[in-house]
C-alpha positions as CSV (number, residue, x, y, z in Angstrom):
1,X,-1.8,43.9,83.4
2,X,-0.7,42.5,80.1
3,X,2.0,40.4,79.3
4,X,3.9,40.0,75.9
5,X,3.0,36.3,74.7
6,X,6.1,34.2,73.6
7,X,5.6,33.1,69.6
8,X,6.2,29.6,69.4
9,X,7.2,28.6,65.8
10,X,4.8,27.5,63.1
11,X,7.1,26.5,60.5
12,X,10.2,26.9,58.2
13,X,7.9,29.6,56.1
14,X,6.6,31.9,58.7
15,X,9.8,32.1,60.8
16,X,11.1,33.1,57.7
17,X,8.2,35.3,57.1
18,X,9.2,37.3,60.4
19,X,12.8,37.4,59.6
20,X,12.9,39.3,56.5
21,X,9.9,41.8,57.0
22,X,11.7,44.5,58.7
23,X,14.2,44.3,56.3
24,X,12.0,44.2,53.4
25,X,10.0,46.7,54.7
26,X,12.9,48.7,54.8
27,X,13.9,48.7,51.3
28,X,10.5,49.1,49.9
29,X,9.9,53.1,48.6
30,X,8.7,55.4,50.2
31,X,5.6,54.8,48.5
32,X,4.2,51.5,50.2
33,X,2.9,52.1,52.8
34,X,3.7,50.6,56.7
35,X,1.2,50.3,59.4
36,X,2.4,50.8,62.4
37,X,1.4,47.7,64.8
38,X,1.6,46.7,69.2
39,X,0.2,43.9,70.1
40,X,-0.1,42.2,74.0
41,X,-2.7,39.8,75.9
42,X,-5.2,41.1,77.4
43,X,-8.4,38.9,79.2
44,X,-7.8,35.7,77.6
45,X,-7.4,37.6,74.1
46,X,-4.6,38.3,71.5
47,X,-4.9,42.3,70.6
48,X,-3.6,43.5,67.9
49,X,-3.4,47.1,67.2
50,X,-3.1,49.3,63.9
51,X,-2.6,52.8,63.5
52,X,-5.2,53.4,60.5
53,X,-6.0,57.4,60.9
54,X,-8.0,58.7,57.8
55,X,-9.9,55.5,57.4
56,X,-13.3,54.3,56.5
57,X,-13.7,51.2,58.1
58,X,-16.4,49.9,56.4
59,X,-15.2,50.6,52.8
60,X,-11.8,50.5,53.2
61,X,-10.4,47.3,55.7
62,X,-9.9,44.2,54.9
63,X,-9.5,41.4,58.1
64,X,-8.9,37.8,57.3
65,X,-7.3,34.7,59.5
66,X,-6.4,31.6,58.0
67,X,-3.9,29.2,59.2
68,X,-2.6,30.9,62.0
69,X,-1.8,33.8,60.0
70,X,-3.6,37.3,60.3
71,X,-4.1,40.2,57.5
72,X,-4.8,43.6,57.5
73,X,-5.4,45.4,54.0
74,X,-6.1,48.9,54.1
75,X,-6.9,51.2,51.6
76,X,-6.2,55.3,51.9
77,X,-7.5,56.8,49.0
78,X,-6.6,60.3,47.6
79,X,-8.9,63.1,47.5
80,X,-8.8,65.8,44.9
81,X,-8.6,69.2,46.1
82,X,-6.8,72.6,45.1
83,X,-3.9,73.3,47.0
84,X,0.1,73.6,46.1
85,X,1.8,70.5,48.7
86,X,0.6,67.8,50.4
87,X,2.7,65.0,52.9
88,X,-0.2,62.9,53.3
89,X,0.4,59.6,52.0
90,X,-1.9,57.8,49.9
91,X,-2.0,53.7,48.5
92,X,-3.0,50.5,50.4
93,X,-1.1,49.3,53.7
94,X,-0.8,45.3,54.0
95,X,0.6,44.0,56.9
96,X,1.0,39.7,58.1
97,X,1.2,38.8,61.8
98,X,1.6,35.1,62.9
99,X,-0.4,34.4,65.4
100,X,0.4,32.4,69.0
101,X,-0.2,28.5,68.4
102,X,-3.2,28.8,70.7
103,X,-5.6,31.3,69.2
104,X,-9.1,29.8,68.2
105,X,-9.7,31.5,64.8
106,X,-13.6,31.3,64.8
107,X,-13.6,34.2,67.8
108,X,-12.1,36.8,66.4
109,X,-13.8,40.5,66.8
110,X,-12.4,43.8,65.3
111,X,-13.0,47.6,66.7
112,X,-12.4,50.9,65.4
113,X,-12.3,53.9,67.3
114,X,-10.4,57.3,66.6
115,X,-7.7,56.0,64.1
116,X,-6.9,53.1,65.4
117,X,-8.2,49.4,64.1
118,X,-8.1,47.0,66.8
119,X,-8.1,43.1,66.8
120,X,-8.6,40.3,69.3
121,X,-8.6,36.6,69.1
122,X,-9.9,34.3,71.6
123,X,-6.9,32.2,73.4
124,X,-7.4,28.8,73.4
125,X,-6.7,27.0,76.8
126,X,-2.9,26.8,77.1
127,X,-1.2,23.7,75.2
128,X,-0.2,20.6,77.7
129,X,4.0,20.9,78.2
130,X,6.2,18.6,76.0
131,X,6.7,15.4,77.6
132,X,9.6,13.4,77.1
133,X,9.6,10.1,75.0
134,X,12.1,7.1,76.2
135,X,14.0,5.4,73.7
136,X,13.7,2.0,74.1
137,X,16.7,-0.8,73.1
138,X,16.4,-4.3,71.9
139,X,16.4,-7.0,74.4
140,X,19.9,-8.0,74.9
141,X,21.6,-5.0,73.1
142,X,24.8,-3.7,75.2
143,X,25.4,0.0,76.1
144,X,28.2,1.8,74.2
């Protein structure tokens, strides 16, 4: 069974980051392109799926990590042949997910199989809660 992780904040910048990406996405032409993404724990692992039909893997995916953020850059590229219409779309997809506080970034491991790019990261062991701090007063200061 898999269960949506909660995303803890990583910052002013990637909160904001989340916040306007549908929107921008949304105002973009028609022309960029938009990857279409699900993502869930499963076995101790972040997955992250992309729908990527018509894709070489090899040649045409780009996967990188780096501080907690994750990037896919895809490239479709157009093929030349006779005919009068086509509704295939054609350009590079680039896509940005923050990732949950606790993923180690040295396991990460990448499949593709029948259109669709898939990518896990190893969960880290779950963070210790927040523990609450007293405040201390000087000696001989009076309560308001």
């Amino acid at each position: 069974m898999s269960v949506p992780m909660r995303r803890e904040s990583r910052g002013l910048v990637p909160d904001l980051f989340d916040l306007l990406e549908a929107p921008l996405a949304a105002m973009r032409p028609m022309a960029g392109q938009q990857m279409r993404l699900e993502d869930y724990v499963r076995d101790g692992r972040y997955v992250l799926r992309a729908e990527l039909p018509g894709i070489d893997p090899e040649k045409d995916v780009e996967i990188s990590v780096s501080s907690g953020v994750l990037t896919i850059h895809a490239e479709r590229r157009h093929e030349e042949r006779q005919g009068h219409r086509t509704e295939f779309r054609y350009g590079t997809f680039t896509r940005s997910i923050v990732l949950p506080p606790n993923v180690d970034e040295n396991d990460v491991k990448a499949t593709y199989d029948k259109g669709i790019l898939e990518v896990s990261v190893r969960l880290a062991e779950e963070r210790e809660e927040r523990r609450r701090i007293p405040i201390e007063r000087p000696e001989g200061q009076r309560e308001v």
